[in-house]
C-alpha positions, -999 to +999 in steps of 0.1 A: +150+246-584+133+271-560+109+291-577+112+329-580+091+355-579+091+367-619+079+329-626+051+339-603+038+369-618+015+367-646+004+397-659-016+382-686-022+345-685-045+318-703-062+300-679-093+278-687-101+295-718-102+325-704-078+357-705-069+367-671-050+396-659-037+408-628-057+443-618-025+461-618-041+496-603-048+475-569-009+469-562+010+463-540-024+464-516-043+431-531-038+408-561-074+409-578-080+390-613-100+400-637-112+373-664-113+391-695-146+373-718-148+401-745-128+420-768-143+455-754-134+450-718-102+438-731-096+471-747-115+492-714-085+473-698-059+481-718-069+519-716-078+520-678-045+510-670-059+474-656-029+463-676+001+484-689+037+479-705+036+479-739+048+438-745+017+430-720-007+450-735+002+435-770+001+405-755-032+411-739-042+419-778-034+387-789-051+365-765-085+389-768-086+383-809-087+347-802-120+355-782-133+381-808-129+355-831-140+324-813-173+345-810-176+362-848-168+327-864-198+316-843-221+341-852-211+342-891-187+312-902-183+329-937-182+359-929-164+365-895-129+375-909-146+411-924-161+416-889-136+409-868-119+443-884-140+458-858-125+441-829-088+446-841-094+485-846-110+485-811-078+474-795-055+490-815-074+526-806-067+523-766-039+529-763-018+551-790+020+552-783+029+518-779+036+504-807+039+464-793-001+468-797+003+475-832+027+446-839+008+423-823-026+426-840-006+427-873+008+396-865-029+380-854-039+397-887-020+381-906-026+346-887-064+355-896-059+361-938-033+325-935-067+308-921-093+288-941-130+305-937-164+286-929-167+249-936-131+252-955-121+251-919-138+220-908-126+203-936-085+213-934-088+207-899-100+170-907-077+162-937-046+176-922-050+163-889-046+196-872-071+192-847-077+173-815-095+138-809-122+158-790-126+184-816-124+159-847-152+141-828-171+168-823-169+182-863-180+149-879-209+145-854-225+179-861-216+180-896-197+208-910-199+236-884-165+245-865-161+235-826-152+267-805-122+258-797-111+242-825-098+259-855-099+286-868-098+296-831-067+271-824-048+283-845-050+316-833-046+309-799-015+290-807-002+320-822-011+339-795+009+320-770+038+323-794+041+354-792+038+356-749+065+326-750+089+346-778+081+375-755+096+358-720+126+345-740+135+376-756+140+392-719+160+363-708+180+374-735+180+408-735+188+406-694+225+388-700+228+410-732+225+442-708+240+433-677+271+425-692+272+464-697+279+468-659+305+471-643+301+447-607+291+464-577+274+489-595+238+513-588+212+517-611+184+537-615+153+532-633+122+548-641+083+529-640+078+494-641+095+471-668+095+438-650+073+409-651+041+425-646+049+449-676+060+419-702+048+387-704+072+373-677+107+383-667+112+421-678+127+442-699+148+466-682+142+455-651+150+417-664+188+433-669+186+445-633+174+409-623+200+395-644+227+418-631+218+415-594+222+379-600+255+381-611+270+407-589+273+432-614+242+455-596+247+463-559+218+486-554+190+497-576+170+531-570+134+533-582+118+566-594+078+568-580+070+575-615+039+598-612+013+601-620+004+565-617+031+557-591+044+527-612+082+524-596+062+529-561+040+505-568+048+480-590+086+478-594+094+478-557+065+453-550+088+432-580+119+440-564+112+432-527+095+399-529+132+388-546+152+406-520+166+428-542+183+461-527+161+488-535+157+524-523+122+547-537+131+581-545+109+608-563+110+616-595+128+651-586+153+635-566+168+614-599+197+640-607+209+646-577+214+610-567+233+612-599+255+638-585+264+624-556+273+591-572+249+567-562+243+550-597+267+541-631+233+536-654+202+547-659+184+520-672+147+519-687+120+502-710+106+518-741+071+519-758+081+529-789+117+534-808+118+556-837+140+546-866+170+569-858+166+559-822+147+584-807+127+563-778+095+567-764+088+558-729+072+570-694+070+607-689+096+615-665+122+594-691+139+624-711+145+643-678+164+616-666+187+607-698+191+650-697+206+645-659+225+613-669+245+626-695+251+662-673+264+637-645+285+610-669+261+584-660+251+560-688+222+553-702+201+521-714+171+514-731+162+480-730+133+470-754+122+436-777+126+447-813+086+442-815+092+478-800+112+495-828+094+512-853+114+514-885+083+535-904+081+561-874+113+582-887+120+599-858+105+609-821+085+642-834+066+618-855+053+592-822+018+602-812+023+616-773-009+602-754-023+626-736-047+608-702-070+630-678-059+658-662-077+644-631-049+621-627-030+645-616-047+667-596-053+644-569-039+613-555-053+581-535-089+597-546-083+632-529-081+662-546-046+683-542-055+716-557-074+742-554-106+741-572-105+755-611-071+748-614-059+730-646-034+701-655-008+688-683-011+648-683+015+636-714+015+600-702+051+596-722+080+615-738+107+613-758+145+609-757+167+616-781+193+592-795+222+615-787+211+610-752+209+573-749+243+552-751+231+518-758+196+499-769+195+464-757+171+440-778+171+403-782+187+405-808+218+424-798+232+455-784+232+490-802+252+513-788+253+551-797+221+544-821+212+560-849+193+552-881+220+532-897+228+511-869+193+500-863+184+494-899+215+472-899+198+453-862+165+448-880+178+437-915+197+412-892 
């Protein structure tokens, strides 16, 4: 079976205990890794945009908690649960809208409090069998004091990698679930990167675009540059071409009138947060594209894992907006493009309304028309 290019890219990986990532601000010009040892370059990672997409950067969470804890459990066997608190409010403070971030330390918090503390750990680990030959070796020779990379730090990891494979197989599913949507032959548009390099393999939306090209239901997909950051410029098309994928860039400003003329039958995007009536956060640049859709009859999808719908955030006006540096957007490729003095507005997302969006695709099935009832009824599900 030949090989494509989403089983290529790795945004995050786990490679000889160590948490890699692709540098994501050097695309499409080089791939450069960065090999992530500590919890606070994980998080300067996170927030520098090293790695982005809210599944990733969850993702990215999960694997740095197993080396925050790998280190506190050496430092203080007994007493390395309390301070690991530090390490999991680090990364949940760098980056504020996503909410995958949030779910995923949850879930390594909880895998933490299920975990036996200090010697209790050597001792499980022995009775239950739940550890490797090396590992078991290496306990009884020392005495009681934990390998580091035996449990509790196994266990953690193993959760960790859960959670990336869970992520990968949700997309799969949430690609067929959307591009049976389409009708064949059709263009799409969408907005930043929501492929492999923004998930943990596959994509989001564009894993219904991949899915849909594949089966002839998308002819053509248009990318928006997605500014400040360049995202669709960078990212999506460097996804897109290396599959062969027809694809045509177009600015951000550009979006509705390639509506108009008829280019595209759906507008089709990721999300980094959906409220509980449906209300979806995503890239800035989002809600004036849903606003031109529905002016033009063009549909429009969000496709997100339900690790991305919030059911306590009641609606949009309640999902905190992050706001980056202004000098973001006062220059480009390092030079500056205004005159000096002059100020800038940098939301790095915004929000759609439901009544704008006319169907949410998650694993776990499609929601069309959303609102609070309907989604309660997918996450009680």
């Amino acid at each position: 079976m030949t090989e494509l290019a989403y089983d290529r890219i790795r945004a995050v990986e786990w490679k000889d205990d160590r948490l890699v990532l692709i540098d994501q601000r050097r695309l499409p010009a080089s791939i450069e890794h960065l090999y992530i040892e500590g919890v606070a370059t994980a998080a300067e990672a996170i927030r520098n945009m090293v790695v982005r997409g809210a599944p990733a950067i969850g993702i990215t969470a999960a694997y740095a908690i197993v080396i925050a804890a790998r280190t506190r459990y050496l430092a203080d066997p007994t007493g390395w649960k309390q301070s690991i608190e530090d390490d999991l409010r680090m990364l949940d403070e760098s980056r504020p809208t996503a909410v995958n971030l949030r779910w995923a330390i949850e879930r390594m918090r909880r895998r933490i409090q299920s975990l036996p503390s200090g010697e209790a750990a050597d001792a499980t680990a022995l009775m239950t069998g739940r550890t490797s030959d090396a590992s078991r070796a290496s306990i009884t020779s020392r005495g009681p004091r934990l390998d580091p990379i035996g449990d509790p730090v196994a266990g953690l990891l193993d959760e960790a990698k859960a959670i990336h494979a869970e992520d990968i197989a949700a997309n799969r599913r949430m690609g067929e679930l959307g591009a049976a949507l389409i009708e064949p032959g059709s263009g799409v548009l969408t907005h930043c990167n929501t492929g492999a390099l923004a998930t943990g393999g596959y994509g989001t939306a564009l894993g219904v675009i991949r899915a849909g090209y594949a089966s002839g239901r998308i002819a053509h997909v248009y990318a928006d540059e997605t500014r400040p950051w360049l995202q669709g410029a960078r990212l999506t098309l460097w996804e897109l071409v290396q599959e062969g994928i027809p694809a045509t860039l177009v600015v951000d400003s550009a979006a509705a009138f390639l509506m108009k003329l008829g280019k595209v039958k759906w507008v089709i995007v990721g999300a980094d947060r959906i409220a509980a009536n449906g209300d979806t956060a995503n890239k800035i640049g989002t809600y004036m594209a849903a606003v031109a859709a529905r002016h033009h009859g063009v549909k429009f999808m969000v496709v997100a894992p339900t690790s991305t719908v919030d059911m306590g955030t009641p609606d949009g006006s309640a999902i905190p907006i992050e706001n980056r540096a202004e000098s973001e957007v006062l220059g480009c490729g390092g030079q500056q493009m205004v005159p000096e003095g002059a100020k800038a507005w940098n939301p790095a997302f915004d929000v759609t309304p439901c009544g704008l969006i006319d169907a949410i695709v998650t694993e776990r099935g499609v929601v069309t028309n959303p609102d609070r009832q309907k989604l309660a009824a997918l996450m009680a599900g």
